[in-house]
N, CA, C and O atoms as a Tinker XYZ file with bonds, in Angstrom:
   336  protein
     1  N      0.845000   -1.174000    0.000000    73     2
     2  CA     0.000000    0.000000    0.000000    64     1     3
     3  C      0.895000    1.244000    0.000000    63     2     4     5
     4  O      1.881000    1.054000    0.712000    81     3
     5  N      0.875000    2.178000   -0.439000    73     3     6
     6  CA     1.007000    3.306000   -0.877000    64     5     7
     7  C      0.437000    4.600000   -0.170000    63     6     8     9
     8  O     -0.721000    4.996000   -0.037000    81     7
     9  N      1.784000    5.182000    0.283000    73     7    10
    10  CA     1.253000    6.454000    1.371000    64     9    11
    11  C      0.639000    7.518000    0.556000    63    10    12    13
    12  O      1.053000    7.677000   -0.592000    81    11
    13  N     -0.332000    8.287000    1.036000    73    11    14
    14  CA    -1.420000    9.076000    0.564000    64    13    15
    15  C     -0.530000   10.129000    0.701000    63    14    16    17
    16  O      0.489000   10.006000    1.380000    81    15
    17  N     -0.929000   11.557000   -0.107000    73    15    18
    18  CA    -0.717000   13.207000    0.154000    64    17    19
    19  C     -0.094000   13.112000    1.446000    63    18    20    21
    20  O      1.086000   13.061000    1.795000    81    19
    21  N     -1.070000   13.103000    2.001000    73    19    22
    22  CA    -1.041000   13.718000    3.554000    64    21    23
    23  C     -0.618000   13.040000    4.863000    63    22    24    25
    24  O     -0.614000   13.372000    6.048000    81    23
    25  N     -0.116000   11.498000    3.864000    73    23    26
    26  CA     1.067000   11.037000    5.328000    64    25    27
    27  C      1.993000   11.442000    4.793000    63    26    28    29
    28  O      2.958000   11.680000    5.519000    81    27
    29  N      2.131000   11.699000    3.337000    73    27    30
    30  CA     3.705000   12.135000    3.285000    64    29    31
    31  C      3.853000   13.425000    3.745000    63    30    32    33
    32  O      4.883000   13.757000    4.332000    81    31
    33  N      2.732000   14.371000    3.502000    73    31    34
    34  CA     3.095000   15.651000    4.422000    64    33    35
    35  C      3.740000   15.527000    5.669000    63    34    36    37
    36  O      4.811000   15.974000    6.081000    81    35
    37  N      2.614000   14.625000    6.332000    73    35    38
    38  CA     2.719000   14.275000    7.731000    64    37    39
    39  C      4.424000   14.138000    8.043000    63    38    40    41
    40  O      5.178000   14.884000    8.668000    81    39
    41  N      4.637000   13.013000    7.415000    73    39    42
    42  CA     5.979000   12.893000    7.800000    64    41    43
    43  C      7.207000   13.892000    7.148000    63    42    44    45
    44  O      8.331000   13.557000    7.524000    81    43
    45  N      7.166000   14.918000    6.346000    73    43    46
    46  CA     7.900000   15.582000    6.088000    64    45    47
    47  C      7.822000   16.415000    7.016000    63    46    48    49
    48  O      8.846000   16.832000    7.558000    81    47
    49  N      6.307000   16.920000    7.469000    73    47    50
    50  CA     6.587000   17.686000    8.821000    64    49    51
    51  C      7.050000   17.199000    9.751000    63    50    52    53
    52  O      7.699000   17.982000   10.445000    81    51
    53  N      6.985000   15.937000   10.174000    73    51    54
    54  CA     7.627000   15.410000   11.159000    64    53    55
    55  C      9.455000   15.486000   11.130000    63    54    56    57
    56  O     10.234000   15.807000   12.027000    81    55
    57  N      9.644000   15.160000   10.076000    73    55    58
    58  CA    11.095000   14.956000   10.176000    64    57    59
    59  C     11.561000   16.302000    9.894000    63    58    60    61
    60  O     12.596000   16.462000   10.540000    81    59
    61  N     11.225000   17.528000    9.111000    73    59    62
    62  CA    11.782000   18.895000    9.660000    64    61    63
    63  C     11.733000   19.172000   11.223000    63    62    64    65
    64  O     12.799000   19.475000   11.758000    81    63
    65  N     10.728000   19.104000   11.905000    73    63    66
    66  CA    10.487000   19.454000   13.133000    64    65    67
    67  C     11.513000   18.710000   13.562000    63    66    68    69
    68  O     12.429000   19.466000   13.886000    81    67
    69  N     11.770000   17.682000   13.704000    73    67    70
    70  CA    12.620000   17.047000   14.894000    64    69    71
    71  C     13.801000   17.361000   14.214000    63    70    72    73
    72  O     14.690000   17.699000   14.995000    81    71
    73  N     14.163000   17.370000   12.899000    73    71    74
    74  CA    15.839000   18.039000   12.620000    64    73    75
    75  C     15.575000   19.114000   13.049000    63    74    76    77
    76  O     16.803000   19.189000   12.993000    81    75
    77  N     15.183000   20.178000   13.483000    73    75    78
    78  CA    14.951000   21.620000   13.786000    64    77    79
    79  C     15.196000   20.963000   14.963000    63    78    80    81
    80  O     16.416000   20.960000   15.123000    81    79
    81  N     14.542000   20.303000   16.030000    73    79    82
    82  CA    14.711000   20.283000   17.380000    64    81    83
    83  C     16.212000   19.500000   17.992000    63    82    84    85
    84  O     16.909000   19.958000   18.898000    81    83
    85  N     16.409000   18.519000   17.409000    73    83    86
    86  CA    17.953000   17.858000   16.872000    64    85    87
    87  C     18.958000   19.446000   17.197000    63    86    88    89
    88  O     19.488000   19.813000   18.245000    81    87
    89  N     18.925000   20.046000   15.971000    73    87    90
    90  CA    19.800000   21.037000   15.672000    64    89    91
    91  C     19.782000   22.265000   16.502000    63    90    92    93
    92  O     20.747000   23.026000   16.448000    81    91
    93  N     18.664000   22.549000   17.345000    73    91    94
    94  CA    18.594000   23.415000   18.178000    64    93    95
    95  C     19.268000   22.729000   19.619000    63    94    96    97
    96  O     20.152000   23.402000   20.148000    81    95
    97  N     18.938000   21.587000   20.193000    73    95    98
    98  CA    19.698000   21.003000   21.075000    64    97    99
    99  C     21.067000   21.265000   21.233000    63    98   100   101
   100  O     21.671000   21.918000   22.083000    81    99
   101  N     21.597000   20.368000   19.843000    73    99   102
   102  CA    22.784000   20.348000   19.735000    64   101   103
   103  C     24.008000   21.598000   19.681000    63   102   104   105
   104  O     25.175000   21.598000   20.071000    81   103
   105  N     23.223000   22.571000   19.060000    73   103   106
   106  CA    23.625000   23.952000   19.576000    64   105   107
   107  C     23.709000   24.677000   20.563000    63   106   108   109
   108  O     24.505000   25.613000   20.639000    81   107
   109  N     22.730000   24.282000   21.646000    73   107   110
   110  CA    22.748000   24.162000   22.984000    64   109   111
   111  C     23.646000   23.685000   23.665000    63   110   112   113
   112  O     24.066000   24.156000   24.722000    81   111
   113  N     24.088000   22.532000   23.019000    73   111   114
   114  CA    25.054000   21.910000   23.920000    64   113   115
   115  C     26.731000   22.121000   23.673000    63   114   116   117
   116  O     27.605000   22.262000   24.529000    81   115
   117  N     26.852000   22.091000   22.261000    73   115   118
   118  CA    28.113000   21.937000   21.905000    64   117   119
   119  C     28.999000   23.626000   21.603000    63   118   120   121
   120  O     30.208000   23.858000   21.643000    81   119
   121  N     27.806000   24.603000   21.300000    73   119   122
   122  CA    28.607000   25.947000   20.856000    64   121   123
   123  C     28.984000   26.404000   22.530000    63   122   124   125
   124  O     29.689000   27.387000   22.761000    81   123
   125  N     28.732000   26.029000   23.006000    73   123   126
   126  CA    28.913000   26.634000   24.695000    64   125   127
   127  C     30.740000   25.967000   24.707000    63   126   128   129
   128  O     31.725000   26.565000   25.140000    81   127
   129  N     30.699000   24.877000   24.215000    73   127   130
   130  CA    32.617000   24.272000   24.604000    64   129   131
   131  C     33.306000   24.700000   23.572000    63   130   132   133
   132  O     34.463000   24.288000   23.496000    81   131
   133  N     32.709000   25.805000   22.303000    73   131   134
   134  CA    33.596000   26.398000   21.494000    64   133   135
   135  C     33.675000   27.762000   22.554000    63   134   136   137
   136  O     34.797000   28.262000   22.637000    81   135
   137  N     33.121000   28.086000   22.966000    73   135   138
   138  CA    32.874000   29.868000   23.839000    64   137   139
   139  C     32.017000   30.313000   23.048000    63   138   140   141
   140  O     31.811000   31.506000   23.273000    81   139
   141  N     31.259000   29.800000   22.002000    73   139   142
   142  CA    30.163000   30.463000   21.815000    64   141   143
   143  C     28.832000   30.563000   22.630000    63   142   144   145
   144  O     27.933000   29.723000   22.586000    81   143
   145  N     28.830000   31.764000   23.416000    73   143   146
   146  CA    27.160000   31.493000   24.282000    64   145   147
   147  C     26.407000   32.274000   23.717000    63   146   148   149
   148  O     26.814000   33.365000   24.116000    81   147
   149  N     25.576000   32.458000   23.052000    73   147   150
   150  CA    24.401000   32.861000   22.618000    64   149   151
   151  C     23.079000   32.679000   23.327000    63   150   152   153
   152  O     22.736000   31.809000   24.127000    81   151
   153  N     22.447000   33.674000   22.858000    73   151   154
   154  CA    20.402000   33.432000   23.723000    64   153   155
   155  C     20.201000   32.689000   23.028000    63   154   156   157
   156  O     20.823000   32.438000   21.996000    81   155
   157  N     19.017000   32.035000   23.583000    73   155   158
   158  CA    18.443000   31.139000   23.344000    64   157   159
   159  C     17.433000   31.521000   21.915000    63   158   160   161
   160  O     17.239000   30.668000   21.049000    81   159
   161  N     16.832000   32.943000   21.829000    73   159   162
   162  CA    16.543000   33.733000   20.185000    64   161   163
   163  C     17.159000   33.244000   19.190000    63   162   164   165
   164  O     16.755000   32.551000   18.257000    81   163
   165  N     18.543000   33.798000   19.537000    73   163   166
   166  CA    19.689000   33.458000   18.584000    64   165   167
   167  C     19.806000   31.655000   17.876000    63   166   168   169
   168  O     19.593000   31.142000   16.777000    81   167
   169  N     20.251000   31.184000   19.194000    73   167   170
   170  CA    20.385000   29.938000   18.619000    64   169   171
   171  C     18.710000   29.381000   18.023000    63   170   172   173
   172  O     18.690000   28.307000   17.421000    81   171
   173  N     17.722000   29.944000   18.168000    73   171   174
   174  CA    16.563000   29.322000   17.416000    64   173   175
   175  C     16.486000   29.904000   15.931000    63   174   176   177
   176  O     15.787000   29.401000   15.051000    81   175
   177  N     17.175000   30.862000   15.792000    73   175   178
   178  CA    17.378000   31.547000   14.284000    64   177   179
   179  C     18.271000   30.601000   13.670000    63   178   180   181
   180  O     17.892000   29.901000   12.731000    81   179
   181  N     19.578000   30.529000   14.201000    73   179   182
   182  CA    20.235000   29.761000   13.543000    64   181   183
   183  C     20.058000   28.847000   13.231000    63   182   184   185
   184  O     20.602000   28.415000   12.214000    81   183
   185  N     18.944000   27.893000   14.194000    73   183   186
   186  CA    18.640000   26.548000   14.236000    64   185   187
   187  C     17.363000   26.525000   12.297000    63   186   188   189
   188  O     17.233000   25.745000   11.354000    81   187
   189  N     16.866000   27.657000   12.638000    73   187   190
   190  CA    16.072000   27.782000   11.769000    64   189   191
   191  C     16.601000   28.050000   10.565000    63   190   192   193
   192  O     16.007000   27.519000    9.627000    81   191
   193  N     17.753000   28.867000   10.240000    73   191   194
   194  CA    18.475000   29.012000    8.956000    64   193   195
   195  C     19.216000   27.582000    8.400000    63   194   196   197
   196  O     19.284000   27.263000    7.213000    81   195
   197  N     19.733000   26.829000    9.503000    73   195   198
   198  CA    20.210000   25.591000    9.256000    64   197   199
   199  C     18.667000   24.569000    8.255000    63   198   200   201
   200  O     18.551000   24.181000    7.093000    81   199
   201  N     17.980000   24.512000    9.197000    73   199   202
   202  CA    16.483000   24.124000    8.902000    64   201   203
   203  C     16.429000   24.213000    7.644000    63   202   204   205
   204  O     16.628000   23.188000    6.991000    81   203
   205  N     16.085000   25.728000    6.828000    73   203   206
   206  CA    16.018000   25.783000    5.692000    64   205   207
   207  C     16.854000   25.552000    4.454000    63   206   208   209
   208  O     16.424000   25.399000    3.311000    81   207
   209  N     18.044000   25.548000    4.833000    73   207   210
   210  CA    19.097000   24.777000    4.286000    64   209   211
   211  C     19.352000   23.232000    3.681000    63   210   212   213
   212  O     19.724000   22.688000    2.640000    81   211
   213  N     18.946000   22.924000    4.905000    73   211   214
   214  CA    18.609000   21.162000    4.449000    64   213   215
   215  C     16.958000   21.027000    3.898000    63   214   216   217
   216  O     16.543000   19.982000    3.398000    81   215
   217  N     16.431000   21.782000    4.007000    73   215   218
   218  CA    15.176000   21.399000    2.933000    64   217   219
   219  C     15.159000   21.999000    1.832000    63   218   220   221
   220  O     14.346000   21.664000    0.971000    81   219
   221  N     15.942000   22.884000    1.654000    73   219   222
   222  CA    16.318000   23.126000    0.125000    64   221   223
   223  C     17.045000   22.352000   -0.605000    63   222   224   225
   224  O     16.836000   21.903000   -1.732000    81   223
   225  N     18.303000   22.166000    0.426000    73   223   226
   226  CA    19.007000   20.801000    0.037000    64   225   227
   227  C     18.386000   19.142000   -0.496000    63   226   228   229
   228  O     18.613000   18.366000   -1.424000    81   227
   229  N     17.647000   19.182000    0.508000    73   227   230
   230  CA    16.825000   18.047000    0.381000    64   229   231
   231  C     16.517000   18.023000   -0.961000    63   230   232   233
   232  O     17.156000   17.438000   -1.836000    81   231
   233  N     15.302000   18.819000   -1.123000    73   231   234
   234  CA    14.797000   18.928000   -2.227000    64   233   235
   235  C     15.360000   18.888000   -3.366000    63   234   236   237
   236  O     14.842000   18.117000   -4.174000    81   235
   237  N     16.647000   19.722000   -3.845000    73   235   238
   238  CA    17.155000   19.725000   -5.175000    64   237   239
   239  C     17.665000   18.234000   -4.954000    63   238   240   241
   240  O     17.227000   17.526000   -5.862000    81   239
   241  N     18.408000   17.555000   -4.092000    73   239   242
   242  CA    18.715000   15.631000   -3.835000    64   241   243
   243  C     18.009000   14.911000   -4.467000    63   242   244   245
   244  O     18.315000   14.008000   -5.246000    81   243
   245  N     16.729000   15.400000   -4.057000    73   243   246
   246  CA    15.355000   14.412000   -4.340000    64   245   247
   247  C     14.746000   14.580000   -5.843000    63   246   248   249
   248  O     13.899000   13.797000   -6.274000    81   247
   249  N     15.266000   15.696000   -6.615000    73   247   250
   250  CA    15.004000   16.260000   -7.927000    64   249   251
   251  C     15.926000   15.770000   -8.826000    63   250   252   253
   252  O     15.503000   15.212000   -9.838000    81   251
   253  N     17.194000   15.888000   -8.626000    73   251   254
   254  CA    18.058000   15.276000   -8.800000    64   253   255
   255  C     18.292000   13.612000   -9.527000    63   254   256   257
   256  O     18.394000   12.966000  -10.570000    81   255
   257  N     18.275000   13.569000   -7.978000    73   255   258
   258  CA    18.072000   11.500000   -7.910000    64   257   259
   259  C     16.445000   11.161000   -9.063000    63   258   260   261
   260  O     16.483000   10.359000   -9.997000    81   259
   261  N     15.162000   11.983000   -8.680000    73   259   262
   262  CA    14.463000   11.476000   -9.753000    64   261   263
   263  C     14.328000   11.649000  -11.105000    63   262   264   265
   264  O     13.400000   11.150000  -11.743000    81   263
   265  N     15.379000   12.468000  -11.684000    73   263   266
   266  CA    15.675000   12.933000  -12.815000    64   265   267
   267  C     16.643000   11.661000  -13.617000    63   266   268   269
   268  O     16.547000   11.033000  -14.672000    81   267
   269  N     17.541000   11.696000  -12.533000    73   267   270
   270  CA    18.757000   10.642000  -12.742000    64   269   271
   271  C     17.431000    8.892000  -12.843000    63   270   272   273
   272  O     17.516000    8.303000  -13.920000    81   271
   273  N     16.820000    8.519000  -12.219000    73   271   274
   274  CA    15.489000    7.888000  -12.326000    64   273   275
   275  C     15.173000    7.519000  -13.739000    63   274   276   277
   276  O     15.334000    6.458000  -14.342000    81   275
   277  N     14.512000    9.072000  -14.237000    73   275   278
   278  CA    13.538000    8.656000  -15.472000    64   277   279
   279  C     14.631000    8.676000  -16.850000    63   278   280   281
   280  O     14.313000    8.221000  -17.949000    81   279
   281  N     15.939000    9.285000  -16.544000    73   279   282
   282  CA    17.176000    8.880000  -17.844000    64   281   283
   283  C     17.742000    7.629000  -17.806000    63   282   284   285
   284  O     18.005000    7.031000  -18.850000    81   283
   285  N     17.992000    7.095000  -16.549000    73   283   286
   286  CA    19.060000    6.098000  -16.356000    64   285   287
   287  C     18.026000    4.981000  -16.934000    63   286   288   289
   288  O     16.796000    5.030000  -16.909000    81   287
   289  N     19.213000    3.533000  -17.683000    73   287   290
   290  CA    18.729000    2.587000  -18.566000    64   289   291
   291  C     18.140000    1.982000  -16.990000    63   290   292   293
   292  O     18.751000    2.158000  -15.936000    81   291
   293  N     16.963000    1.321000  -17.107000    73   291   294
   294  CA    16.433000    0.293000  -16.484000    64   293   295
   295  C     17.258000   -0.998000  -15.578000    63   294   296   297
   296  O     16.934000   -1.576000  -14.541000    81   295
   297  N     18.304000   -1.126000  -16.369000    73   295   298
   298  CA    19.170000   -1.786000  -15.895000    64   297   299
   299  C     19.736000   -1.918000  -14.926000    63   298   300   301
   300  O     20.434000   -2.839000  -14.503000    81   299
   301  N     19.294000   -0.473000  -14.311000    73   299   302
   302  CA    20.995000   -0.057000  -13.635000    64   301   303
   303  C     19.714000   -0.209000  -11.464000    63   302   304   305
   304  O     19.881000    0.086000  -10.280000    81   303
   305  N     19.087000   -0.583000  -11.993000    73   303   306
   306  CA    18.166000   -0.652000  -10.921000    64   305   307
   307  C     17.823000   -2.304000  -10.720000    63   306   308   309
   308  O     17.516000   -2.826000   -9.649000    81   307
   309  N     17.943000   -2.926000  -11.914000    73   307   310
   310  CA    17.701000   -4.403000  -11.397000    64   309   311
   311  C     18.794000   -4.879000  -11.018000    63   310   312   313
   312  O     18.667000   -6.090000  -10.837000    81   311
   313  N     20.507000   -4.272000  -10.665000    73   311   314
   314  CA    20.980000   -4.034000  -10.109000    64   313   315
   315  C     21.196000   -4.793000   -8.630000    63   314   316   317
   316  O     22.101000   -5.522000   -8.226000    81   315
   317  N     19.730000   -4.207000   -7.878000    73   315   318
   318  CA    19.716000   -4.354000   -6.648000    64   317   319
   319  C     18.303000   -5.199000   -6.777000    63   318   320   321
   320  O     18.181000   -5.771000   -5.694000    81   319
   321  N     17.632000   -5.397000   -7.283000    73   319   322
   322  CA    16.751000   -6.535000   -7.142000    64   321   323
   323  C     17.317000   -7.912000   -7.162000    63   322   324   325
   324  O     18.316000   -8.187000   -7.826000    81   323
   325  N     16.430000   -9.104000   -6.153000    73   323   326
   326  CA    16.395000  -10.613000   -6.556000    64   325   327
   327  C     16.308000  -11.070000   -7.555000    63   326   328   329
   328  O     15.229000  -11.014000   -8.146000    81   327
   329  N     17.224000  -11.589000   -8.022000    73   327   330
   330  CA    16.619000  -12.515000   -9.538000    64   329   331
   331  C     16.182000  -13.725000   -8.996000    63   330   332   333
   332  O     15.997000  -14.117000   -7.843000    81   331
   333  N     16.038000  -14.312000  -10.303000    73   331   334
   334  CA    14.394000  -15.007000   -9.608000    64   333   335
   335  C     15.441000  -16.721000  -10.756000    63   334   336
   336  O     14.913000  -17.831000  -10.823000    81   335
């Protein structure tokens, strides 16, 4: 079965949110043992510029790879399938 619209939304929102929350943590924790201390504002901006970064990223990956998809010979995908 085949995920609908709106679980894949679902889970794209899901997995930005928790890389956003991931990346805000981790900034929390680790820029403090460079001497970077920043507010807590701050590091949610940054957390958020990072954010948009990887979903832009994402996206051109995912454009990319399905481009590379509909050129590449057939072949190159049975590859990784069972033969029978």
């Amino acid at each position: 079965m085949s995920k609908t619209r709106i679980h894949s939304f679902i889970e794209s929102l899901s997995n930005v949110a928790i890389g956003y929350a991931v990346a805000l943590l981790s900034q929390l924790v680790i820029f403090p043992h460079y001497g970077v201390n920043l507010p807590l504002a701050d590091n949610m901006l940054i957390g958020l510029w990072f954010t948009l970064i990887s979903i832009i990223r994402s996206y051109i990956l995912r454009r990319a790879f399905n481009r590379a998809a509909v050129t590449a010979p057939s072949s190159v995908g049975k590859a990784f399938l069972p033969t029978k």
